[in-house]
Biopython code that builds the backbone (N, CA, C, O; Angstrom):
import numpy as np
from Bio.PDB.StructureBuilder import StructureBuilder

atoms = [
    (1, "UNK", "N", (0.815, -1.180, 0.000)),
    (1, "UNK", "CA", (0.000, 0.000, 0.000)),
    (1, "UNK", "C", (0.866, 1.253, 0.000)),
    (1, "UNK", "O", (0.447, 2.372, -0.295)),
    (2, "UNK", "N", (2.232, 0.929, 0.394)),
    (2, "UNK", "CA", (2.914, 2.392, 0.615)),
    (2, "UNK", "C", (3.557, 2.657, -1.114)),
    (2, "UNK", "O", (3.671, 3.739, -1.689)),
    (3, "UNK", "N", (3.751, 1.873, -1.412)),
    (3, "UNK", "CA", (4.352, 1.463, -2.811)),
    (3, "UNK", "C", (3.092, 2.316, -3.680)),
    (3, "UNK", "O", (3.247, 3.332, -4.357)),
    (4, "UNK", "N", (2.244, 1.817, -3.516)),
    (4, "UNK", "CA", (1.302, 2.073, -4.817)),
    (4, "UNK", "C", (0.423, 3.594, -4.112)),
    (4, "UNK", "O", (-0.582, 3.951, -4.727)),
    (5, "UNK", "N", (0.733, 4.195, -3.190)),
    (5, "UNK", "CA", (0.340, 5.187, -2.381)),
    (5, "UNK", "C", (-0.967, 5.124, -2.227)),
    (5, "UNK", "O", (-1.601, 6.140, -2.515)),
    (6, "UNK", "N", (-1.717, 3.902, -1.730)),
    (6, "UNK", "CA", (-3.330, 3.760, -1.243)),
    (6, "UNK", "C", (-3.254, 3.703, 0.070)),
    (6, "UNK", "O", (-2.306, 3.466, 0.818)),
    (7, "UNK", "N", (-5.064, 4.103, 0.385)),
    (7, "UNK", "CA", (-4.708, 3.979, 1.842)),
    (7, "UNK", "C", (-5.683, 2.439, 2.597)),
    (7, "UNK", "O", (-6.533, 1.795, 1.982)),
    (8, "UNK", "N", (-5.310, 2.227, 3.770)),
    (8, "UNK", "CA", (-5.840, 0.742, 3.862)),
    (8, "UNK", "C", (-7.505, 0.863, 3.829)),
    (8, "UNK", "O", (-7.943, 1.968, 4.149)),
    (9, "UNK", "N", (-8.335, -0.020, 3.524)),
    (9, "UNK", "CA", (-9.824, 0.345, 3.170)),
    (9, "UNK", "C", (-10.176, 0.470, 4.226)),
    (9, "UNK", "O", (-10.898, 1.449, 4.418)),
    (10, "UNK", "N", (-9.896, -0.324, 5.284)),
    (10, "UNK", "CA", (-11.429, 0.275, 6.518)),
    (10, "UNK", "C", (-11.379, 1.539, 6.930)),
    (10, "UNK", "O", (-12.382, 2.122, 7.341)),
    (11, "UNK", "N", (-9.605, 2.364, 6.824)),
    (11, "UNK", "CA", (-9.702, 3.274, 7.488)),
    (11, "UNK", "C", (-10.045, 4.495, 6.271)),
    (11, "UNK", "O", (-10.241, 5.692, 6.480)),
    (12, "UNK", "N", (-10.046, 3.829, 5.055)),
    (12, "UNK", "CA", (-10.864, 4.892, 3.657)),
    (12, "UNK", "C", (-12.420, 4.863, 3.592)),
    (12, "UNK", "O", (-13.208, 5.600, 2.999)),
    (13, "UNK", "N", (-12.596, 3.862, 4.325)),
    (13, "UNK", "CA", (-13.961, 3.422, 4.250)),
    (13, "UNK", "C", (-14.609, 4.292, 5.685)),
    (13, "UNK", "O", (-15.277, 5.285, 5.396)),
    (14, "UNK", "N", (-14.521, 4.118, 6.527)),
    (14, "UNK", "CA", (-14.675, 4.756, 7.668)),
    (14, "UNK", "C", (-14.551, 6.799, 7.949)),
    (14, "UNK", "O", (-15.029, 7.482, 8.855)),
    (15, "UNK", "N", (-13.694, 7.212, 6.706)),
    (15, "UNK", "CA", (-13.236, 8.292, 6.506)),
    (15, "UNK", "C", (-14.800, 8.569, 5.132)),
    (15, "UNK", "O", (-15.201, 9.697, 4.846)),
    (16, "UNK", "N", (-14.996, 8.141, 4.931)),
    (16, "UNK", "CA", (-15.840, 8.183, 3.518)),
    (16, "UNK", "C", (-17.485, 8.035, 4.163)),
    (16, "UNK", "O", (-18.532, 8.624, 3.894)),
    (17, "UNK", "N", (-17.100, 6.862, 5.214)),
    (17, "UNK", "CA", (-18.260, 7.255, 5.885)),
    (17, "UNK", "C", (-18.938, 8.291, 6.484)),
    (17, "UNK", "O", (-20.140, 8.464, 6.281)),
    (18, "UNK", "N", (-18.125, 9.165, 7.375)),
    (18, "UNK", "CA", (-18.188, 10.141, 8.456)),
    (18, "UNK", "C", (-18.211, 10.972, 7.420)),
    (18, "UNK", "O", (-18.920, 11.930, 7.729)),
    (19, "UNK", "N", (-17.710, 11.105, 6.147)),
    (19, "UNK", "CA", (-17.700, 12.308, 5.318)),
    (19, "UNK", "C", (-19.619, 12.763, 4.870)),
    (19, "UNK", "O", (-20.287, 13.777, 5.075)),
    (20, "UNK", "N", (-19.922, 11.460, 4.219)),
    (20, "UNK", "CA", (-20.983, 11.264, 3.533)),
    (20, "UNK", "C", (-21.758, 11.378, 4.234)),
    (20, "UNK", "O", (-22.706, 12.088, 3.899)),
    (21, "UNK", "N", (-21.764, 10.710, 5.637)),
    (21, "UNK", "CA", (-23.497, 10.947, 6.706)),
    (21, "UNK", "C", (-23.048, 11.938, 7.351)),
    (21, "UNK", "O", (-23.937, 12.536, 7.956)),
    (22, "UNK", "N", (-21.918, 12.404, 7.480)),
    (22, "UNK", "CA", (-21.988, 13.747, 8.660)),
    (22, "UNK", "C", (-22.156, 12.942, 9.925)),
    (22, "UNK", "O", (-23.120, 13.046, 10.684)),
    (23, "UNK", "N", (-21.434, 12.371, 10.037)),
    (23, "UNK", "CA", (-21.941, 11.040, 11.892)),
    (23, "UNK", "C", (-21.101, 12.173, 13.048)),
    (23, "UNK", "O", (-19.891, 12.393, 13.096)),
    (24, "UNK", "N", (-21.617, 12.453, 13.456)),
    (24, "UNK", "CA", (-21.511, 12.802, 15.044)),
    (24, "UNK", "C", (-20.098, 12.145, 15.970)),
    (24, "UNK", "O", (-19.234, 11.314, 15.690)),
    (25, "UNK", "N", (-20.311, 12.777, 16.878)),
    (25, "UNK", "CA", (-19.011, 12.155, 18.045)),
    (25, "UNK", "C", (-19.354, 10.932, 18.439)),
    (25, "UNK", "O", (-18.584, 10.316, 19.176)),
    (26, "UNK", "N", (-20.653, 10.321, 17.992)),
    (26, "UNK", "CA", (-20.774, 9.044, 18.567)),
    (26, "UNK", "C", (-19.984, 8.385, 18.163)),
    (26, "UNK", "O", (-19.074, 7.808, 18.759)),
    (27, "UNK", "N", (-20.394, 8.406, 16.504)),
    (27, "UNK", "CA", (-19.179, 7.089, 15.638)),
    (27, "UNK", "C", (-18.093, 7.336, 16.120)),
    (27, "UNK", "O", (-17.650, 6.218, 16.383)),
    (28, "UNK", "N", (-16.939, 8.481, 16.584)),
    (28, "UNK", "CA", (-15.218, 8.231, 16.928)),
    (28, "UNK", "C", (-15.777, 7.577, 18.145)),
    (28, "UNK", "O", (-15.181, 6.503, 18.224)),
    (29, "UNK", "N", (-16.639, 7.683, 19.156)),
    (29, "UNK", "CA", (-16.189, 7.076, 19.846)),
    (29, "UNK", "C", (-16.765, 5.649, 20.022)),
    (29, "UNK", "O", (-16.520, 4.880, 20.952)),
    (30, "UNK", "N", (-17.541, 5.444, 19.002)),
    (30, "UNK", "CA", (-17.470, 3.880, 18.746)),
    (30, "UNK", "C", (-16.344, 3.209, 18.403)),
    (30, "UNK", "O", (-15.964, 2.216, 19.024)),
    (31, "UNK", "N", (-15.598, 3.808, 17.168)),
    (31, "UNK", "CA", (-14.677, 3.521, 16.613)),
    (31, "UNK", "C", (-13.845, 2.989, 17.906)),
    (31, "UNK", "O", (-13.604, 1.913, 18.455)),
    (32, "UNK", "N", (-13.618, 4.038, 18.034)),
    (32, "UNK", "CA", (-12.453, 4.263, 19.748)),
    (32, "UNK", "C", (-12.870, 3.084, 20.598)),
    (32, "UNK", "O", (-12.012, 2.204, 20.675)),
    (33, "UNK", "N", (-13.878, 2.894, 21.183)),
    (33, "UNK", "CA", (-14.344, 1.688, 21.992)),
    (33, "UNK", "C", (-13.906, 0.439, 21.559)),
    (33, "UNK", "O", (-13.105, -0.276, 22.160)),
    (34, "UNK", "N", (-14.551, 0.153, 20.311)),
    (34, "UNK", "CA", (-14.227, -0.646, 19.496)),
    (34, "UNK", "C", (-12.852, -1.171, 19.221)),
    (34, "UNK", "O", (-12.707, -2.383, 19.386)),
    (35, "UNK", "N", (-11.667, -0.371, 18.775)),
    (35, "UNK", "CA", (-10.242, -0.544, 19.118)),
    (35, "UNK", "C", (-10.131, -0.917, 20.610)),
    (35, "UNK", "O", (-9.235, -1.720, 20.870)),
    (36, "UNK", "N", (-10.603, -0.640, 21.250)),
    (36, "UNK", "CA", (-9.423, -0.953, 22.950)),
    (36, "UNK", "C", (-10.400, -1.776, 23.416)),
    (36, "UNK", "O", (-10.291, -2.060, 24.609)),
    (37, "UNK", "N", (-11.775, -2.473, 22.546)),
    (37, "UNK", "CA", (-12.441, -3.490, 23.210)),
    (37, "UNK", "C", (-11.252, -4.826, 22.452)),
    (37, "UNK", "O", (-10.914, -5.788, 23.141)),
    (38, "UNK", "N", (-10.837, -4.683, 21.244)),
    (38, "UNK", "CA", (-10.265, -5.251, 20.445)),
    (38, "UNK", "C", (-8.779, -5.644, 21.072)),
    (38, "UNK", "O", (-8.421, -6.820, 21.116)),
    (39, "UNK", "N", (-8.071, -4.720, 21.482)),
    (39, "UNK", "CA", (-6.792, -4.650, 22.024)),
    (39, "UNK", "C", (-6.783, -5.489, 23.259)),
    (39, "UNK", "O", (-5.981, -6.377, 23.550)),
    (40, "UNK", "N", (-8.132, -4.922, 24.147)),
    (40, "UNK", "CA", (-8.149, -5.998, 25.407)),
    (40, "UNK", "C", (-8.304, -7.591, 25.456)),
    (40, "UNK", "O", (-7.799, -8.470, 26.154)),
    (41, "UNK", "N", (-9.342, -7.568, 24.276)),
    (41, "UNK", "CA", (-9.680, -9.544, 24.195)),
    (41, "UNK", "C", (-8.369, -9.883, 23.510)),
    (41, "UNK", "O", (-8.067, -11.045, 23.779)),
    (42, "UNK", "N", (-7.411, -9.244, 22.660)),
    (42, "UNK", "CA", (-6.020, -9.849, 22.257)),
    (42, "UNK", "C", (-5.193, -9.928, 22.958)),
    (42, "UNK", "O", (-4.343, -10.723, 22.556)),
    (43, "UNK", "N", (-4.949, -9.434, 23.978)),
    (43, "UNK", "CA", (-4.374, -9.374, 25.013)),
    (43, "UNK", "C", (-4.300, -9.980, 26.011)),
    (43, "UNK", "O", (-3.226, -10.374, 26.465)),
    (44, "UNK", "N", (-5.543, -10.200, 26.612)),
    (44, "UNK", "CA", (-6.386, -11.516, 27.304)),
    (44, "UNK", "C", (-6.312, -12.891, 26.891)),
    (44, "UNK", "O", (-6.046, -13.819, 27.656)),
    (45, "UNK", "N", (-6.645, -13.043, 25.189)),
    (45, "UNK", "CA", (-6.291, -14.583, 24.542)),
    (45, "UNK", "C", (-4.803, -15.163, 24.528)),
    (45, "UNK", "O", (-4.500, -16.340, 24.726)),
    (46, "UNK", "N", (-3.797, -13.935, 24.213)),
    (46, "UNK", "CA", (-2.526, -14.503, 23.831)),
    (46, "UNK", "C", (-2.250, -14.413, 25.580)),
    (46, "UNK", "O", (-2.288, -15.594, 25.925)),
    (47, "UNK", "N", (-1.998, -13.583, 26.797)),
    (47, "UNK", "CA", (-1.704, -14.023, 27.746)),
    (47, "UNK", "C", (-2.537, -15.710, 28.190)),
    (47, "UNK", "O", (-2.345, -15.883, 29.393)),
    (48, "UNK", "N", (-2.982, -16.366, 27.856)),
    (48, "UNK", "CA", (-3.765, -17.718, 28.170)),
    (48, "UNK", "C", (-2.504, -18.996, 28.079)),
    (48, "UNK", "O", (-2.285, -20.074, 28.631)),
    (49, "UNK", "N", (-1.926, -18.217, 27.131)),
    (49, "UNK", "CA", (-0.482, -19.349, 26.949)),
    (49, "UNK", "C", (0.537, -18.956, 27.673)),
    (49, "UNK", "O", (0.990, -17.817, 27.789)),
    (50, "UNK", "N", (0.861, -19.868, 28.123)),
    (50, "UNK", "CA", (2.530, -19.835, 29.393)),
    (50, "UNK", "C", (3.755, -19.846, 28.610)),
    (50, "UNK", "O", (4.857, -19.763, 29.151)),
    (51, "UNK", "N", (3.583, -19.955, 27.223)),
    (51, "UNK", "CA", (4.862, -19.996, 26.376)),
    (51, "UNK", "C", (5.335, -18.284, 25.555)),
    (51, "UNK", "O", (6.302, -17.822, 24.950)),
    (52, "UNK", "N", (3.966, -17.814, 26.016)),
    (52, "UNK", "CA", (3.954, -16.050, 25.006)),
    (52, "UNK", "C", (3.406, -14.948, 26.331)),
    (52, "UNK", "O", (2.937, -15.540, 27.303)),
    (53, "UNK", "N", (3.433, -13.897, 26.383)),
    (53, "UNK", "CA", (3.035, -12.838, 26.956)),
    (53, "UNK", "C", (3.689, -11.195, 26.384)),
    (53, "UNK", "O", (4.784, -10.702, 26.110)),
    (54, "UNK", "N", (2.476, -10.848, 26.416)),
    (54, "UNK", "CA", (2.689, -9.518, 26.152)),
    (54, "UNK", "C", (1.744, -8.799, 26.655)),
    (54, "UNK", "O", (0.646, -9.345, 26.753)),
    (55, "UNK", "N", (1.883, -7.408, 27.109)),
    (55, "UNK", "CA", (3.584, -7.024, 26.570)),
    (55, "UNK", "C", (4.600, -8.004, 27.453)),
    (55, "UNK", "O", (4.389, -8.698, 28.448)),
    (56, "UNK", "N", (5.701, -7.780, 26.721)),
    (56, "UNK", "CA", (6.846, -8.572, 27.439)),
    (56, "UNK", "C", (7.687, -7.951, 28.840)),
    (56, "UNK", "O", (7.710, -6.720, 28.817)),
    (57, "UNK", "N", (8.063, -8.282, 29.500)),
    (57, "UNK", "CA", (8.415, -7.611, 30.816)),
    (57, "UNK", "C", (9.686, -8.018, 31.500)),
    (57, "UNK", "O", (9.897, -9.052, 32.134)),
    (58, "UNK", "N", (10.633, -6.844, 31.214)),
    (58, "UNK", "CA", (11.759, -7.706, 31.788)),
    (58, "UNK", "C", (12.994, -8.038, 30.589)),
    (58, "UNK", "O", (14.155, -8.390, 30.802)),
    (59, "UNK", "N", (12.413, -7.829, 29.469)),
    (59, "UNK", "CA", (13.395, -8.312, 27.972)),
    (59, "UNK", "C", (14.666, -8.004, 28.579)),
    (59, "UNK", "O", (15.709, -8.166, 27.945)),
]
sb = StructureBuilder()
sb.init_structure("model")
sb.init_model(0)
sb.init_chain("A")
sb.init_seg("    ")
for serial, (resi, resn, name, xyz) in enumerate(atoms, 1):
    if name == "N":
        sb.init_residue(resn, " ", resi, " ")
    sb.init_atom(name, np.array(xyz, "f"), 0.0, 1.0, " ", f" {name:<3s}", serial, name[0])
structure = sb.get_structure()
């Protein structure tokens, strides 16, 4: 994508959205929720294994 200078779709898509409906502060902060609901369950699944953790602590 950096090569061919596009940008990644959800975040063209999401930008195209908010353009076209005019969405309010709700949608960022869906968006926003949405990321750090995302960040937490990945975070939560990969700590489940005793062989991986992150973040890492101590490197």
């Amino acid at each position: 994508m950096v090569i061919s200078k596009l940008l990644h779709p959800p975040a063209a898509a999401s930008a195209i959205v908010v353009i076209n409906t005019e969405a309010g502060w709700g949608f960022l902060l869906t968006i926003c929720i949405s990321a750090l609901l995302l960040i937490a369950i990945s975070v939560i699944y990969n700590n489940l294994f005793k062989d991986r953790q992150y973040p890492k602590q101590g490197v």
